[in-house]
Chimera marker file (.cmm) of the C-alpha trace (Angstrom):
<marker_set name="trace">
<marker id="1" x="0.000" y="0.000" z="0.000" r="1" g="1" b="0" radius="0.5"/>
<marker id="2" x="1.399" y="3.380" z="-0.570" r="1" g="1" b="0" radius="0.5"/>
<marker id="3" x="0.409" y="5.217" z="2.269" r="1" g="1" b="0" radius="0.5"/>
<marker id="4" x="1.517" y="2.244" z="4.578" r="1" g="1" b="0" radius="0.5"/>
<marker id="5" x="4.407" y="3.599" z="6.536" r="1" g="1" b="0" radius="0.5"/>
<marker id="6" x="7.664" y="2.453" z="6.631" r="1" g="1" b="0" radius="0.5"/>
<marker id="7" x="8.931" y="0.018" z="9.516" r="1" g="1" b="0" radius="0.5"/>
<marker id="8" x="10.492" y="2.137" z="12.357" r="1" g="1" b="0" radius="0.5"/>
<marker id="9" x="14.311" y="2.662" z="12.145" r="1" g="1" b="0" radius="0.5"/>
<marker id="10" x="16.080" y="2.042" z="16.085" r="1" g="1" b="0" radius="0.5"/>
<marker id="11" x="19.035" y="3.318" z="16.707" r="1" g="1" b="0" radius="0.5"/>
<marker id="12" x="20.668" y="1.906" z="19.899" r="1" g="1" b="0" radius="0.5"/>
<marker id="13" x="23.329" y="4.093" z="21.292" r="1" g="1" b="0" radius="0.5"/>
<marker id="14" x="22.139" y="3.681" z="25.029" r="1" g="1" b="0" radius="0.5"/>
<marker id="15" x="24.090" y="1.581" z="28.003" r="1" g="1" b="0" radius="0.5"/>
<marker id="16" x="22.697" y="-1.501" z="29.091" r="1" g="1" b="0" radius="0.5"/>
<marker id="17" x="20.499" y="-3.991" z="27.373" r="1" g="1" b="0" radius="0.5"/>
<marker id="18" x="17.506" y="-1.881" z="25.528" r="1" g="1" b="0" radius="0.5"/>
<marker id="19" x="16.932" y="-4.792" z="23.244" r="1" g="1" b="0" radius="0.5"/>
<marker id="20" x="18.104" y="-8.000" z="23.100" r="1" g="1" b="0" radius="0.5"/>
<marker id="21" x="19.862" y="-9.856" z="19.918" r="1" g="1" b="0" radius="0.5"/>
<marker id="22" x="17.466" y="-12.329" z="19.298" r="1" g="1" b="0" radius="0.5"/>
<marker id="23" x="14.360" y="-9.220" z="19.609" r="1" g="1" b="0" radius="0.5"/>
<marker id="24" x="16.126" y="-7.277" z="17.090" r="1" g="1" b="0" radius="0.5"/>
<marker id="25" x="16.420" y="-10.121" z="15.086" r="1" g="1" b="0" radius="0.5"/>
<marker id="26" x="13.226" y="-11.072" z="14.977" r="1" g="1" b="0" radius="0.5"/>
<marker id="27" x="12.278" y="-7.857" z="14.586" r="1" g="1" b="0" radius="0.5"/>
<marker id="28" x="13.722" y="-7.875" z="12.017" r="1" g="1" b="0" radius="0.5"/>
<marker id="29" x="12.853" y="-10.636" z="9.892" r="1" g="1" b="0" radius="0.5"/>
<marker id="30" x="9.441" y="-9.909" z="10.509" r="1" g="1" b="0" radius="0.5"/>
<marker id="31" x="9.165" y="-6.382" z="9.183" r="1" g="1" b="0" radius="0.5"/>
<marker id="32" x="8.457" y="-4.924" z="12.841" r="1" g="1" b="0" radius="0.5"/>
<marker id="33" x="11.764" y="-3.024" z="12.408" r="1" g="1" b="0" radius="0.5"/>
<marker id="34" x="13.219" y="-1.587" z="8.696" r="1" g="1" b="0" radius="0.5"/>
<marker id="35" x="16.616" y="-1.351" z="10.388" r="1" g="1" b="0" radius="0.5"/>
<marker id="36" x="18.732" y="-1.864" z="13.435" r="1" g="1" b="0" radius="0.5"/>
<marker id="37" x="21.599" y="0.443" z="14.214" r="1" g="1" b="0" radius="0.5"/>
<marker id="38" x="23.833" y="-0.473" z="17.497" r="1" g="1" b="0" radius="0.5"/>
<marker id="39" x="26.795" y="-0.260" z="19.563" r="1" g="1" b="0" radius="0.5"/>
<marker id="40" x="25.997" y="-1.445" z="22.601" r="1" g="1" b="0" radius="0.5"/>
<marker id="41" x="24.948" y="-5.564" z="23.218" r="1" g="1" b="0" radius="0.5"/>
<marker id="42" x="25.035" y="-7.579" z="26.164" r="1" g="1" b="0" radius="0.5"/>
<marker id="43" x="27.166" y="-8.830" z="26.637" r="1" g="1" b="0" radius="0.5"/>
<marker id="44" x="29.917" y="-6.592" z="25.410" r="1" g="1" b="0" radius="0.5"/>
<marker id="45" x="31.621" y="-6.433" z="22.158" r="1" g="1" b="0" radius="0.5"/>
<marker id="46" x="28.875" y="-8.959" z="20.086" r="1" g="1" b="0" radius="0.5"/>
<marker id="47" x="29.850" y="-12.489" z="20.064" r="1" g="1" b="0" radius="0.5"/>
<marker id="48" x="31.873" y="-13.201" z="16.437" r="1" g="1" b="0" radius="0.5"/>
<marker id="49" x="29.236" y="-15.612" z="15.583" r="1" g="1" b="0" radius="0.5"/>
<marker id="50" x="26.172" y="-13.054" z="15.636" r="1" g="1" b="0" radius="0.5"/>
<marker id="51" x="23.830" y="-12.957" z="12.313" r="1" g="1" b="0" radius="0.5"/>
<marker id="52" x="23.418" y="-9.316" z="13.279" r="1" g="1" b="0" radius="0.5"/>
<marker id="53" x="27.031" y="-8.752" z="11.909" r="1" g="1" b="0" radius="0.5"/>
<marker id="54" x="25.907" y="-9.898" z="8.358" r="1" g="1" b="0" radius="0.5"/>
<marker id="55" x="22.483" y="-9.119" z="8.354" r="1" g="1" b="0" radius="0.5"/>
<marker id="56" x="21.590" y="-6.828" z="5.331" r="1" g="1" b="0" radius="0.5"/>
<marker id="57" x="19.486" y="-4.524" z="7.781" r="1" g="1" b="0" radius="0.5"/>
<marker id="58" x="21.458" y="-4.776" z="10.567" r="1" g="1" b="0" radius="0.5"/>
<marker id="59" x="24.661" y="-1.770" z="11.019" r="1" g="1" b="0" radius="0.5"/>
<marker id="60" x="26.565" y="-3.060" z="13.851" r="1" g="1" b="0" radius="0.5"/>
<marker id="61" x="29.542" y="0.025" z="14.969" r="1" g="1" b="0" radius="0.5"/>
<marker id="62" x="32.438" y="0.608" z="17.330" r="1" g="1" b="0" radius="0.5"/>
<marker id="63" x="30.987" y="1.544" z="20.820" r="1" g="1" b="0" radius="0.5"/>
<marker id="64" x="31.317" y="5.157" z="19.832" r="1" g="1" b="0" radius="0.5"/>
<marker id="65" x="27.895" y="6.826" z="19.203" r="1" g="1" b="0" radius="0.5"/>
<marker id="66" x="29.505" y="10.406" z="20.143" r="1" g="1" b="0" radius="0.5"/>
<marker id="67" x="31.254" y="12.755" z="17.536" r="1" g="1" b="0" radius="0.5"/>
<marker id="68" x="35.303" y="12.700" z="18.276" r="1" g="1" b="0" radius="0.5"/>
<marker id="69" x="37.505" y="15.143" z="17.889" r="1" g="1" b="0" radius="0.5"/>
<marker id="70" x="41.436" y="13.902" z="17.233" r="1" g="1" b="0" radius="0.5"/>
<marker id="71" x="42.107" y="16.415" z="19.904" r="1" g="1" b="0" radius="0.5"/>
<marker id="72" x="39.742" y="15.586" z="22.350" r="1" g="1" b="0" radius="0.5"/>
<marker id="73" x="41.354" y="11.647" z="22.015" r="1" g="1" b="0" radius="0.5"/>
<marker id="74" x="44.646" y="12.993" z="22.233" r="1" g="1" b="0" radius="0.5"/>
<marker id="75" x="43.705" y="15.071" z="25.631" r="1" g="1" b="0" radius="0.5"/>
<marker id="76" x="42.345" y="12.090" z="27.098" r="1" g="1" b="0" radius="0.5"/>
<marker id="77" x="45.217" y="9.895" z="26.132" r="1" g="1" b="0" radius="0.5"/>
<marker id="78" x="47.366" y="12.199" z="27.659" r="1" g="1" b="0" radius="0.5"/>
<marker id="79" x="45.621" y="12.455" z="30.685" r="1" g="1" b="0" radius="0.5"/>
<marker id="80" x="45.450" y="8.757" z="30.806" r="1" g="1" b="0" radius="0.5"/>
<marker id="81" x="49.488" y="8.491" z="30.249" r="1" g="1" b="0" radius="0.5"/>
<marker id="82" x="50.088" y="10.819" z="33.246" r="1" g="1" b="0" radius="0.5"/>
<marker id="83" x="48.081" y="9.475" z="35.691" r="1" g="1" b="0" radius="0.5"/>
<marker id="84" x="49.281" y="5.773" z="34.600" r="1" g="1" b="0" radius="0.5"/>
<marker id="85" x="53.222" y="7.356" z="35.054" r="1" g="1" b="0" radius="0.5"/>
<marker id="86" x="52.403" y="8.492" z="38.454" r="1" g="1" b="0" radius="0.5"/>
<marker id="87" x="50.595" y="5.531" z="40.525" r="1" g="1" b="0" radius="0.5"/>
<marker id="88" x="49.954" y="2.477" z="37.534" r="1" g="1" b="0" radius="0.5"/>
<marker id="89" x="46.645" y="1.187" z="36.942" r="1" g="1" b="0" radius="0.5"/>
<marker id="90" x="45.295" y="2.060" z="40.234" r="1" g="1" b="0" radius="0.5"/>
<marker id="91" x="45.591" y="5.919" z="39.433" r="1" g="1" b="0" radius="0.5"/>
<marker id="92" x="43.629" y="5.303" z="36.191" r="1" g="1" b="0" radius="0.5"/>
<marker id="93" x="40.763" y="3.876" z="38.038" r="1" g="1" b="0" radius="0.5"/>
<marker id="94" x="40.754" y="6.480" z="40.550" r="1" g="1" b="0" radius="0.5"/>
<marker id="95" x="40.792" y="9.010" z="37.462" r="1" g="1" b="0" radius="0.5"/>
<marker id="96" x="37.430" y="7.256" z="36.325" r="1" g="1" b="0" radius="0.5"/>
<marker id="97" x="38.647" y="5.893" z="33.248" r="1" g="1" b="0" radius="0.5"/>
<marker id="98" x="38.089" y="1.523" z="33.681" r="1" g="1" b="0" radius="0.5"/>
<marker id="99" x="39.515" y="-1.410" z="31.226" r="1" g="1" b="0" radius="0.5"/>
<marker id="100" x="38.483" y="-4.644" z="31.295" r="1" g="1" b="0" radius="0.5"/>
<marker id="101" x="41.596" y="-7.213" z="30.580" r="1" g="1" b="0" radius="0.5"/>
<marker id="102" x="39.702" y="-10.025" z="29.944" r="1" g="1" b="0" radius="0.5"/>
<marker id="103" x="36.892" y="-8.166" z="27.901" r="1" g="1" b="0" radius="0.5"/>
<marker id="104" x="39.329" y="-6.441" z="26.267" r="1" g="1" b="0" radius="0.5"/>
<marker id="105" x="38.240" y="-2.776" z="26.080" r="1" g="1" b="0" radius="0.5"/>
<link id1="1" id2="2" r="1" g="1" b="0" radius="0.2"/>
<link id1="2" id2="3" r="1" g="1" b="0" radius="0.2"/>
<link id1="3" id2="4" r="1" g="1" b="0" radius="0.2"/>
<link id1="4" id2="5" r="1" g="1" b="0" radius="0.2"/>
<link id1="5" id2="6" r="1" g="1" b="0" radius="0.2"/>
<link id1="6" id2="7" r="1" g="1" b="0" radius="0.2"/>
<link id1="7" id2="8" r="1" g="1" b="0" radius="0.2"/>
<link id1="8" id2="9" r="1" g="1" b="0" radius="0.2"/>
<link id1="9" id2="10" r="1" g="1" b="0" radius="0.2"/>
<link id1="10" id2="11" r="1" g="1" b="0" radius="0.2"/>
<link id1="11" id2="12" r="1" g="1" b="0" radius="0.2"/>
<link id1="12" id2="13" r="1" g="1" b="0" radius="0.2"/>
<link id1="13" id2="14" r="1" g="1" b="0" radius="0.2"/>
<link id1="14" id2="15" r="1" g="1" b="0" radius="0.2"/>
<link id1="15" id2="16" r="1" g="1" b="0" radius="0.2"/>
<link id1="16" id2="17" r="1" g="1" b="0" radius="0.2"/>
<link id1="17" id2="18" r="1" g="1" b="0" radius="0.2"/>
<link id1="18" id2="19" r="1" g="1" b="0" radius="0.2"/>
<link id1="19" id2="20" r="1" g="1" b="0" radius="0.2"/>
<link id1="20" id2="21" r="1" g="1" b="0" radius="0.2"/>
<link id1="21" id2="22" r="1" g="1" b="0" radius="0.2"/>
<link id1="22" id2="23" r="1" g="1" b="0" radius="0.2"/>
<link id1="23" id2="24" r="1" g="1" b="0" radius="0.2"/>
<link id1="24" id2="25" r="1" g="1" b="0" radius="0.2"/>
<link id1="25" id2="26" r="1" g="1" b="0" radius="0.2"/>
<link id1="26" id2="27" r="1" g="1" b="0" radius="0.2"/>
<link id1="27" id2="28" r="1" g="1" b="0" radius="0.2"/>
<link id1="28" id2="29" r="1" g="1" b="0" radius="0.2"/>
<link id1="29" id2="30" r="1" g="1" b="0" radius="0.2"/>
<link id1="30" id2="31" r="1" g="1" b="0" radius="0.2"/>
<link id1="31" id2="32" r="1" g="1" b="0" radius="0.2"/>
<link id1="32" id2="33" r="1" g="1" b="0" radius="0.2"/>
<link id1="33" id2="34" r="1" g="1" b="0" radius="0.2"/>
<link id1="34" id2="35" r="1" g="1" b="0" radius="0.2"/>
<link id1="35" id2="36" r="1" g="1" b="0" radius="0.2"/>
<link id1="36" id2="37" r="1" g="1" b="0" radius="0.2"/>
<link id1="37" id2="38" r="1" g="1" b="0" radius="0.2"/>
<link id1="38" id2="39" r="1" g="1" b="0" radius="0.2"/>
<link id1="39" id2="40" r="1" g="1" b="0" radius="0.2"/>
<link id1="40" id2="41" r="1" g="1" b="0" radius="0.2"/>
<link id1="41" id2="42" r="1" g="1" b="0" radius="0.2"/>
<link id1="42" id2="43" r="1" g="1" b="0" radius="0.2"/>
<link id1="43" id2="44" r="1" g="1" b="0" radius="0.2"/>
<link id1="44" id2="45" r="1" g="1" b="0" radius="0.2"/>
<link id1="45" id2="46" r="1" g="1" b="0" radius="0.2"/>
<link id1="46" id2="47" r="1" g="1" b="0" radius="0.2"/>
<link id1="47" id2="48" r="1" g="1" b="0" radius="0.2"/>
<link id1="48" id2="49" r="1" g="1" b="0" radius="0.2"/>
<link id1="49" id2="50" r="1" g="1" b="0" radius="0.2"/>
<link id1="50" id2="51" r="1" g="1" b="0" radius="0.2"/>
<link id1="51" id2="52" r="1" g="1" b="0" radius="0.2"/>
<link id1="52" id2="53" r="1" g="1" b="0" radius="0.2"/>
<link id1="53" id2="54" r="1" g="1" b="0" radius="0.2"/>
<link id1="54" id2="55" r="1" g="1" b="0" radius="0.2"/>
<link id1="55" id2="56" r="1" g="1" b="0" radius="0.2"/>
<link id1="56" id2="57" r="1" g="1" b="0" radius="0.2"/>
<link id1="57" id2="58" r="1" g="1" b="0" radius="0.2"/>
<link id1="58" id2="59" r="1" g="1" b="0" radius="0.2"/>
<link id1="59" id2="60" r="1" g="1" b="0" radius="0.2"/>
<link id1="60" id2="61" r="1" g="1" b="0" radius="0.2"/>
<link id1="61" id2="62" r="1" g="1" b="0" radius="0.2"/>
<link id1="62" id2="63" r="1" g="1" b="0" radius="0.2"/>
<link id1="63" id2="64" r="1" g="1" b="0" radius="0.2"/>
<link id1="64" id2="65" r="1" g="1" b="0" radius="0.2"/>
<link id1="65" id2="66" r="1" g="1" b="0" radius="0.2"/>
<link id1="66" id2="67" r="1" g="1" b="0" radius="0.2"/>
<link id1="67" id2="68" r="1" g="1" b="0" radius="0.2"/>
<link id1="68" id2="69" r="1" g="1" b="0" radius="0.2"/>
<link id1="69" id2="70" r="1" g="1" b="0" radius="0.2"/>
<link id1="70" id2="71" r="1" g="1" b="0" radius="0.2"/>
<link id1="71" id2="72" r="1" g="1" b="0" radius="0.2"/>
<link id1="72" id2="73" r="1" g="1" b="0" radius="0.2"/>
<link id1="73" id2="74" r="1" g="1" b="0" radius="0.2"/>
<link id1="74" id2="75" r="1" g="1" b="0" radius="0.2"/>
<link id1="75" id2="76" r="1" g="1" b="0" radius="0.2"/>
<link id1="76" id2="77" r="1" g="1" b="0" radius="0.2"/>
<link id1="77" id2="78" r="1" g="1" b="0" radius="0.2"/>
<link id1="78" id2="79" r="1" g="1" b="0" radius="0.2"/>
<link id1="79" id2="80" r="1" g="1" b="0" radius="0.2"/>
<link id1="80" id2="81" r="1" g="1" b="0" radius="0.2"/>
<link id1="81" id2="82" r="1" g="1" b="0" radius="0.2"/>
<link id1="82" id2="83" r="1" g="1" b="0" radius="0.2"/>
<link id1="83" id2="84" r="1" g="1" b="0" radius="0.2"/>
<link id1="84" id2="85" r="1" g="1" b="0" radius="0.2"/>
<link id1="85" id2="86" r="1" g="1" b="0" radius="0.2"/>
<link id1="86" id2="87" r="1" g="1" b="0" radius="0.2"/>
<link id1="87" id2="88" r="1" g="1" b="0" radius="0.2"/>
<link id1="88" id2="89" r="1" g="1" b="0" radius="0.2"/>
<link id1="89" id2="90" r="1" g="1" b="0" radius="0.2"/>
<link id1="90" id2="91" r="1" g="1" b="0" radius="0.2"/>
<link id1="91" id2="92" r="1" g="1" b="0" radius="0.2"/>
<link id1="92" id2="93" r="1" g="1" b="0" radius="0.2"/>
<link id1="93" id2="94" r="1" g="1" b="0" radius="0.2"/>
<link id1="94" id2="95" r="1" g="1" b="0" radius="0.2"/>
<link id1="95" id2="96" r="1" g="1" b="0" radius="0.2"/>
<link id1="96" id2="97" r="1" g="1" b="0" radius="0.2"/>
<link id1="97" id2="98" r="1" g="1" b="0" radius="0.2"/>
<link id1="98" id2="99" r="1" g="1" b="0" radius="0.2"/>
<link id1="99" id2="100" r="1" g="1" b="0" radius="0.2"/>
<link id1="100" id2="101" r="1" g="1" b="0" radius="0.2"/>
<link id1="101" id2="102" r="1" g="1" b="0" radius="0.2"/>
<link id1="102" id2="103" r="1" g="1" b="0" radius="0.2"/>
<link id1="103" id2="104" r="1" g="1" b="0" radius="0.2"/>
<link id1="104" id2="105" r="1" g="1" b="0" radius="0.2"/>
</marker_set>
C-alpha cells in the first residue's frame, strides 16, 4: 500500500540492554523493524558468531555513538598516560577511566 508507513528505524546508542539480539532479530525478519543500528549488546563487544554482523538490515559500529575530535582523544590519552606514570593502573581507576583485561576494552 502506498500510504503504509515504513517500519520504524532504532538506533541503539544507550548503556545496558535496551533490546536484546534475538528481539532485534526477529524484529527484524518480521518487518516490525526496517533497520537496526547499534553499539551497545550484552554482553559486550557482540559475540563473532552473531547474524546481526551480516544481516543486510542490521549496522553493527564501534561503541562510539559520540562525535570525536582527534584532539579531544589525544587530551584524554594524555591524561590517561600521566596518571598511569604516576601511581599504575590504580591511578587510572581512581581518574574514572576503567579497562576490562579479559573483555578487552
Amino acid at each position: 500500500d502506498v500510504f503504509a508507513p515504513e517500519p520504524p528505524v532504532l538506533i541503539n546508542v544507550g548503556r545496558g540492554d535496551v533490546i536484546g539480539e534475538s528481539t532485534a532479530l526477529e524484529a527484524l525478519e518480521r518487518g516490525w523493524l526496517g533497520h537496526f543500528v547499534s553499539d551497545v549488546f550484552a554482553p559486550e563487544p557482540l559475540r563473532a558468531e552473531s547474524p546481526l554482523w551480516a544481516h543486510p538490515k542490521a549496522t553493527v559500529t564501534s561503541h562510539n555513538s559520540a562525535v570525536t575530535q582527534p584532539e579531544d582523544v589525544a587530551a584524554a590519552f594524555a591524561d590517561n598516560l600521566e596518571r598511569f606514570e604516576r601511581g599504575g593502573v590504580e591511578a587510572l581507576r581512581e581518574g574514572g577511566a576503567t579497562f576490562d583485561w579479559e573483555a578487552g576494552y
